[in-house]
Residue frames relative to the residue before (quaternion, step in Angstrom):
aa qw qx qy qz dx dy dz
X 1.0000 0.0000 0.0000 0.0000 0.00 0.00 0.00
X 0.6370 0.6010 -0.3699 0.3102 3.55 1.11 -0.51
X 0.7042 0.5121 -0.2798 0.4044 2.64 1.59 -1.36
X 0.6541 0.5295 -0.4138 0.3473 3.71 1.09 -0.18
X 0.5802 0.6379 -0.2930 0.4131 3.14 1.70 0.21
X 0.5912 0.5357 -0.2811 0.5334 3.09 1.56 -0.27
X 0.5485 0.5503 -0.3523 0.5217 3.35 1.06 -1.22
X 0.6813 0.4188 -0.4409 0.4075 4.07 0.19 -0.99
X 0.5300 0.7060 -0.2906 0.3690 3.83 1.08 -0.46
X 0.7886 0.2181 -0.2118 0.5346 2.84 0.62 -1.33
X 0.0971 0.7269 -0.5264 0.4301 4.07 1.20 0.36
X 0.8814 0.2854 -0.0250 0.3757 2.05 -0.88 -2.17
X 0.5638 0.6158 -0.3821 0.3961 3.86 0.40 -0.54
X 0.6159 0.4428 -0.0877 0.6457 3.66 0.86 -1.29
X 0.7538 0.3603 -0.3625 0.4131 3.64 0.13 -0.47
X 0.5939 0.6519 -0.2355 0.4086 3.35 1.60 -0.53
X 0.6012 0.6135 -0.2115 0.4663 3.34 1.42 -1.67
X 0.6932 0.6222 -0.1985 0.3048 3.63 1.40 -1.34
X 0.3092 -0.7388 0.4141 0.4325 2.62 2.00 -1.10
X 0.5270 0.6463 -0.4334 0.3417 3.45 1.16 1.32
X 0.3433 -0.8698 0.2769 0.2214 3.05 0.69 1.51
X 0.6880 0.5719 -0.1189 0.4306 3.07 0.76 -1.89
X 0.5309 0.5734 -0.2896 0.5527 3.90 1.11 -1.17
X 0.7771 0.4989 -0.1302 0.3609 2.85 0.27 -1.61
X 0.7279 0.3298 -0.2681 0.5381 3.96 0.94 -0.78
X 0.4651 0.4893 -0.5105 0.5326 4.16 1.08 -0.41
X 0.8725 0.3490 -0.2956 0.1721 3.63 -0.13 -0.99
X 0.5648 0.4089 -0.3590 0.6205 3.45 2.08 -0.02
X 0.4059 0.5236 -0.6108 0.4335 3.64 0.51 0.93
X 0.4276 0.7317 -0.3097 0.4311 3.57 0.94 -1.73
X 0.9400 0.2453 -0.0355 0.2343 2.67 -0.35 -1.98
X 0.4497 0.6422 -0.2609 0.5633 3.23 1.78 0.02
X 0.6986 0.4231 -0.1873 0.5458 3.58 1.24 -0.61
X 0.7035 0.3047 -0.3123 0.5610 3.43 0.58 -0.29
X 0.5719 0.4058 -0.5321 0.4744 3.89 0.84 0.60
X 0.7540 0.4154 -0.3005 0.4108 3.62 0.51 -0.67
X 0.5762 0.4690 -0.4604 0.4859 3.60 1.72 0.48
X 0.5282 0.6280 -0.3358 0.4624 3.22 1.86 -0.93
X 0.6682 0.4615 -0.3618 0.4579 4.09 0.75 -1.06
X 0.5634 0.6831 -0.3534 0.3019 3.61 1.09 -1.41
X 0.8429 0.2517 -0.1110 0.4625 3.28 0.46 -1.87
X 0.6750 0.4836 -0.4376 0.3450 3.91 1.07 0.42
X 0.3696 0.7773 -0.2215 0.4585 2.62 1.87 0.79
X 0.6231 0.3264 -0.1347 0.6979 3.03 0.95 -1.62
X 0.5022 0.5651 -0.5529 0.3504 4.02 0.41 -0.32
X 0.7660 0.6089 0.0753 0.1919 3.03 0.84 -1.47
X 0.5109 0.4062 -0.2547 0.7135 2.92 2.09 -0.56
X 0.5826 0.6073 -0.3480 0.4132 3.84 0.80 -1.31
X 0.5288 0.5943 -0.2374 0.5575 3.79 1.24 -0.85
X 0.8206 0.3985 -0.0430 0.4073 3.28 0.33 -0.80
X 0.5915 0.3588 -0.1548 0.7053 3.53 1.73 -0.19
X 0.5521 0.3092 -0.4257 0.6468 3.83 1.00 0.00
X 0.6671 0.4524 -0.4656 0.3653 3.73 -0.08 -0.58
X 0.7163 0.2898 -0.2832 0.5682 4.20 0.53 -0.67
């Protein structure tokens, strides 16, 4: 999931340089959302780790 977060980045980066604004603001929104699902659920991975381990 990160890595589709990055990919929307660099999108949205390139869509920007072109001067496609709109392209360019849908796909760093995306990509904003799939990091804060990407941070969310290596989170909960992470605690869940950490309660199986004791």
């Amino acid at each position: 999931m990160l890595h589709y977060s990055v990919v929307f980045l660099v999108i949205a980066l390139i869509a920007a340089v072109f001067g496609f604004g709109g392209i360019a603001a849908g796909a760093v929104e995306i990509a904003k959302i799939l990091f804060f699902i990407f941070a969310v659920i290596a989170v909960v991975t992470f605690v869940v780790g950490l309660m199986k381990r004791n």
